[in-house]
DOSE-639109 format. One record per residue (C-alpha): residue in three letters; x, y, z. Coordinates in nm, 2 decimals. Each point is the difference from the previous one (the first is absolute). Last residue first. Layout:
REM residues N
resn | u | v | w
ALA | X | Y | Z $
...
//
This chain:
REM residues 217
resn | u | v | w
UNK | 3.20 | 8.50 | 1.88 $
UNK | -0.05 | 0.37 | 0.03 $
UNK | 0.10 | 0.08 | -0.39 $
UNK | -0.29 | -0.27 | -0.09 $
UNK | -0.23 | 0.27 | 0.20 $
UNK | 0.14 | 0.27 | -0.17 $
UNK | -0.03 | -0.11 | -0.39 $
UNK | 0.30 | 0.14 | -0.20 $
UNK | 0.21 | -0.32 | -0.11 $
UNK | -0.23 | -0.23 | 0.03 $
UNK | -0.30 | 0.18 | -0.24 $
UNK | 0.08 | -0.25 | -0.26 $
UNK | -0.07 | -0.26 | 0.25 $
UNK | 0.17 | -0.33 | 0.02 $
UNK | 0.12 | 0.04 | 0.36 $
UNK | -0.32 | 0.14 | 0.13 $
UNK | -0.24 | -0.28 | -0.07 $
UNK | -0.28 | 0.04 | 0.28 $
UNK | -0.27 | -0.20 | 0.06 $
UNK | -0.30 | 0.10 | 0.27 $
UNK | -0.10 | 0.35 | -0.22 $
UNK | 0.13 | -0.10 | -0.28 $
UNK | 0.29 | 0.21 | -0.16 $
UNK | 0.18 | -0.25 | -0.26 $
UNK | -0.19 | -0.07 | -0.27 $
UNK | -0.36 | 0.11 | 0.07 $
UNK | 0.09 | 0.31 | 0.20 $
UNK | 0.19 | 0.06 | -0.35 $
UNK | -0.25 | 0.00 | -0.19 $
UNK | -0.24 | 0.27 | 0.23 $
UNK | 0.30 | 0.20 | 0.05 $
UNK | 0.06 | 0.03 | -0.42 $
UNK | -0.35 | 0.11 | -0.04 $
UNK | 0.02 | 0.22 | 0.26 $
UNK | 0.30 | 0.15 | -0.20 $
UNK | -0.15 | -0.04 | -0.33 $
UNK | -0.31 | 0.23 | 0.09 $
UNK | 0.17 | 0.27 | 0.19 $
UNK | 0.34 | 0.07 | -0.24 $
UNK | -0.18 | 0.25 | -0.19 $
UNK | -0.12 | 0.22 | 0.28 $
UNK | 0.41 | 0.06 | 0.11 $
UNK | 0.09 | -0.19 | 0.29 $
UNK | 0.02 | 0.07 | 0.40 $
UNK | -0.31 | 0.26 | 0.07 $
UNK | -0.21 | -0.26 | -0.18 $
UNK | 0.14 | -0.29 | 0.23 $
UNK | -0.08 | 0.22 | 0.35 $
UNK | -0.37 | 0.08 | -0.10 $
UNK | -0.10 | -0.35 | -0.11 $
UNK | 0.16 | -0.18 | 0.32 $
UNK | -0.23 | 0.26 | 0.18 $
UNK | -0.30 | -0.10 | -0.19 $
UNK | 0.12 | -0.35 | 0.06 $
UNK | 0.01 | 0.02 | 0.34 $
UNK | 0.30 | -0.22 | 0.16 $
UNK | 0.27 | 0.35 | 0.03 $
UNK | 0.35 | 0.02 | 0.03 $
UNK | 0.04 | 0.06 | -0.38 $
UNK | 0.32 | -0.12 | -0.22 $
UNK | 0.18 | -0.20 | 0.23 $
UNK | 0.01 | -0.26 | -0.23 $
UNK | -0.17 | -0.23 | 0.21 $
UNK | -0.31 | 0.21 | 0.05 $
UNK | -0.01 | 0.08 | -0.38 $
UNK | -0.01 | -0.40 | -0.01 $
UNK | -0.27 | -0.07 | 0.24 $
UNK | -0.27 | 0.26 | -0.15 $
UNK | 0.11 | -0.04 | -0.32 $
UNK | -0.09 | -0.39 | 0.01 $
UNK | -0.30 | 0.04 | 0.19 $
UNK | -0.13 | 0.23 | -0.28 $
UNK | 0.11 | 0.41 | -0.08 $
UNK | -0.09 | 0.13 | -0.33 $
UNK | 0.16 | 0.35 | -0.05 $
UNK | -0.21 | 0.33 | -0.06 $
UNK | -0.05 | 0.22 | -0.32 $
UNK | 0.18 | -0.24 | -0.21 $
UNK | -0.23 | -0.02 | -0.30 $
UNK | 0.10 | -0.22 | -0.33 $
UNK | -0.37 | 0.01 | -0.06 $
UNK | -0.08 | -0.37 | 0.02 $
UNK | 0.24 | -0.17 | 0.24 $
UNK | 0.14 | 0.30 | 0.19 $
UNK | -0.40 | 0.12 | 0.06 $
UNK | -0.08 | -0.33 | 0.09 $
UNK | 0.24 | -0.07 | 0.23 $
UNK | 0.01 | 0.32 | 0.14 $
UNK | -0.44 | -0.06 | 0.07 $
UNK | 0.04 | -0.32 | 0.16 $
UNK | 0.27 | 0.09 | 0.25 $
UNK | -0.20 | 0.34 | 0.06 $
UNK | -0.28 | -0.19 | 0.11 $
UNK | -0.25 | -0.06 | -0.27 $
UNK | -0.26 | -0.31 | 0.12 $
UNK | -0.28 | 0.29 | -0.12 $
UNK | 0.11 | 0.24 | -0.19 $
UNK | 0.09 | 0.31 | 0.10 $
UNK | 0.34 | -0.05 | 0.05 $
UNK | 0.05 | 0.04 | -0.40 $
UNK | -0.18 | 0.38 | 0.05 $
UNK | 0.33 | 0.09 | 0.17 $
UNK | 0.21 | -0.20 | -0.12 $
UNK | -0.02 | 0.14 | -0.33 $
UNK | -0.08 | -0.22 | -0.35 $
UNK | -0.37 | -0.10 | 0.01 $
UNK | -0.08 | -0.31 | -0.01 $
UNK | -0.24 | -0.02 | -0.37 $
UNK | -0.33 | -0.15 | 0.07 $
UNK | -0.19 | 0.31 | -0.09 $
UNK | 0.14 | 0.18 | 0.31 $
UNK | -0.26 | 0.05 | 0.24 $
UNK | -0.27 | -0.28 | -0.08 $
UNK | 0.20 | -0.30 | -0.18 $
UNK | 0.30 | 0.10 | 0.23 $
UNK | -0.23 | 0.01 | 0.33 $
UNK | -0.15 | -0.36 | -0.13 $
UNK | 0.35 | -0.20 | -0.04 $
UNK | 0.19 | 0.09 | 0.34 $
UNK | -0.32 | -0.05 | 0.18 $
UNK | -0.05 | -0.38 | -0.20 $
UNK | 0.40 | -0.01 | 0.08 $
UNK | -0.03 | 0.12 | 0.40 $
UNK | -0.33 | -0.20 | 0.06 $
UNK | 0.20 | -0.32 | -0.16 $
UNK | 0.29 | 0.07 | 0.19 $
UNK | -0.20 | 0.08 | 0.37 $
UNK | -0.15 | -0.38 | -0.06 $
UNK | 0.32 | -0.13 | -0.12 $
UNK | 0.23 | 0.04 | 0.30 $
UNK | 0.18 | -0.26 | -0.20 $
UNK | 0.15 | -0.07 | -0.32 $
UNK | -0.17 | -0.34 | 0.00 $
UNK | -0.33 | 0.17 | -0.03 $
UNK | 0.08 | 0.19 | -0.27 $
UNK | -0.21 | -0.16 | -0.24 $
UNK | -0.26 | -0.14 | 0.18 $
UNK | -0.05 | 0.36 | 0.15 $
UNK | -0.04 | 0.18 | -0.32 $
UNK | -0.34 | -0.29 | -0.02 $
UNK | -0.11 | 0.09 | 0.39 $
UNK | 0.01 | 0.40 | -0.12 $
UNK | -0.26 | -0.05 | -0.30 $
UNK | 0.14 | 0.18 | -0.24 $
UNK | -0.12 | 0.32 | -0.16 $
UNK | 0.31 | 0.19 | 0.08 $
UNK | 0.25 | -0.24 | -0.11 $
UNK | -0.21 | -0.11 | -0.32 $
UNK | 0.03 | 0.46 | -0.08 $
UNK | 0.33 | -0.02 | 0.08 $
UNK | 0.10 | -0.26 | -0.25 $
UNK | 0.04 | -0.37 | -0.12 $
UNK | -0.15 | -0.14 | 0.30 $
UNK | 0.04 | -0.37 | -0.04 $
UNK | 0.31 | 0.00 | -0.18 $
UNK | 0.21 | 0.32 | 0.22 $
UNK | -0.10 | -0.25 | 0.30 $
UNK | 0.11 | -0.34 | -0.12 $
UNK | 0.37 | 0.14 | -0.15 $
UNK | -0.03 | 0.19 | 0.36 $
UNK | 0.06 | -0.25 | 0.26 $
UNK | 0.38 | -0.15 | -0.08 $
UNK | 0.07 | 0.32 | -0.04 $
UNK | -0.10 | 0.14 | 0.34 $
UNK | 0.17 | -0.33 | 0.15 $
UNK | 0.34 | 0.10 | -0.14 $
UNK | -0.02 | 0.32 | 0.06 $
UNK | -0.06 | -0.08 | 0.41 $
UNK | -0.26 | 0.07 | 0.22 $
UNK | -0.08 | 0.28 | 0.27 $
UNK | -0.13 | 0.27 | -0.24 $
UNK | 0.09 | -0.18 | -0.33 $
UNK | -0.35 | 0.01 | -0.11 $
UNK | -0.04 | 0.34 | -0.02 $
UNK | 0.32 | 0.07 | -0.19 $
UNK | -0.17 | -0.31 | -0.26 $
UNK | -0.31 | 0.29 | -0.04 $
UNK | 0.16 | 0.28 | -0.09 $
UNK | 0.25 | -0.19 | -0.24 $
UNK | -0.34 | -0.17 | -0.13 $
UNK | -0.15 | 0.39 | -0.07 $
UNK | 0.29 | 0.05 | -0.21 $
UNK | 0.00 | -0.24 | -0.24 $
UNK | 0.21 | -0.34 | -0.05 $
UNK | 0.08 | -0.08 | 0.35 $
UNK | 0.28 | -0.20 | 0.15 $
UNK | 0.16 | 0.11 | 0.33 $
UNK | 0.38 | -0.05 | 0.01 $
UNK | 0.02 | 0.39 | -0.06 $
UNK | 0.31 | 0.02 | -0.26 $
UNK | 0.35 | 0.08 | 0.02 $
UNK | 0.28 | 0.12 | -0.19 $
UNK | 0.32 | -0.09 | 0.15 $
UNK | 0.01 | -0.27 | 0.29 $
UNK | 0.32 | -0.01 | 0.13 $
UNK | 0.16 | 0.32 | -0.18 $
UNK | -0.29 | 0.19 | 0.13 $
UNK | 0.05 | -0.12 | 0.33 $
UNK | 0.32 | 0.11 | 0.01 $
UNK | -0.12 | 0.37 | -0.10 $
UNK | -0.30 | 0.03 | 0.20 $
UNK | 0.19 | -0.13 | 0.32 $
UNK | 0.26 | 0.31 | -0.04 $
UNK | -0.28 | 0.26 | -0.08 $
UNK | -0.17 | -0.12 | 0.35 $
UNK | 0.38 | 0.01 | 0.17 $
UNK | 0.10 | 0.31 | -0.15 $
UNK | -0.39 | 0.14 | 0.09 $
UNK | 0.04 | -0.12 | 0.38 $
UNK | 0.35 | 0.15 | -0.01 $
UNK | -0.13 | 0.37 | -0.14 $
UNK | 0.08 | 0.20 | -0.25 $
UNK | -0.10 | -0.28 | -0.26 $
UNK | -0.37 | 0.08 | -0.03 $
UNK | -0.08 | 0.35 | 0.05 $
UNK | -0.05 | 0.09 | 0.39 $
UNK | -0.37 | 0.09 | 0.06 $
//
């Protein structure tokens, strides 16, 4: 593995990082949870839907089941009604009451903080479990990739590849640990401003001036 900046993928990455920092700063996940176990579960429900919609859904669903323990001894058809409109609802609610009994079982309701017991969990890929462990443990042992990373890093020119493990692999060998969580953060916000997958807005981009597929235009 080449360390970061000896290499012009890991200029480019380290390059992105830094003008995007000065666009956006200090950053926050735009999911809104106030304890742990809700973070888990609102990653779950974004699977295929938006932020917005997942917040716009949980308010009623952290109020009528407080905890783990109401997730896991609810009836599936009422965790339903309150997801429904976040779709593919029937695997969601089996994921979150899952999600919810193995950590009141195997971990004493407390998610534990490696990836590699994290992605244990049921409804835990490895985008579920980074964001969790960068959100509540501070822990950047992998590097959330969503739809948004997955088109941008491709735009960049900073991976060749459409698999987000493989996407995953190529980014960490391209920044330092400590840049993994704000930097998909900082994709995923700008894919919303300026990066869409059908809308473009290359001209007013703070990335412009180094992105190579605007360079090709």
């Amino acid at each position: 593995m080449k360390k970061s900046g000896q290499n012009p993928r890991s200029k480019l990455a380290i390059s992105v990082f830094k003008r995007l920092y000065a666009e956006f700063g200090e950053v926050e996940t735009p999911l809104h949870f106030s304890q742990p176990h809700e973070l888990a579960i609102a990653v779950i429900l974004s699977a295929q839907c938006t932020d917005e919609r997942v917040n716009l859904v949980t308010p009623a669903l952290f109020k009528r089941f407080p905890t783990l323990r109401s997730f896991a001894e609810a009836k599936l058809e009422e965790i339903e009604k309150y997801i429904f409109s976040t779709g593919f609802y029937h695997n969601k609610a089996k994921s979150i009451q899952g999600f919810a009994s193995k950590l009141l079982a195997d971990y004493g309701g407390v998610i534990p903080n490696t990836l590699e017991e994290a992605v244990k969990l049921p409804g835990f890929g490895r985008k579920t479990a980074n964001v969790v462990l960068n959100e509540i443990y501070g822990v950047n042992e992998g590097f959330v990739v969503d739809t948004h990373v997955k088109r941008l890093t491709k735009r960049l020119g900073l991976t060749n590849h459409t698999d987000p493990v493989k996407i995953e692999k190529d980014i960490m060998e391209l920044l330092p640990p400590k840049f993994y969580r704000n930097f998909s953060l900082y994709l995923i916000f700008l894919g919303r401003k300026n990066c869409a997958a059908r809308r473009t807005d290359c001209p007013t981009c703070v990335l412009a001036k180094v992105c190579p597929s605007f360079q090709k235009h």
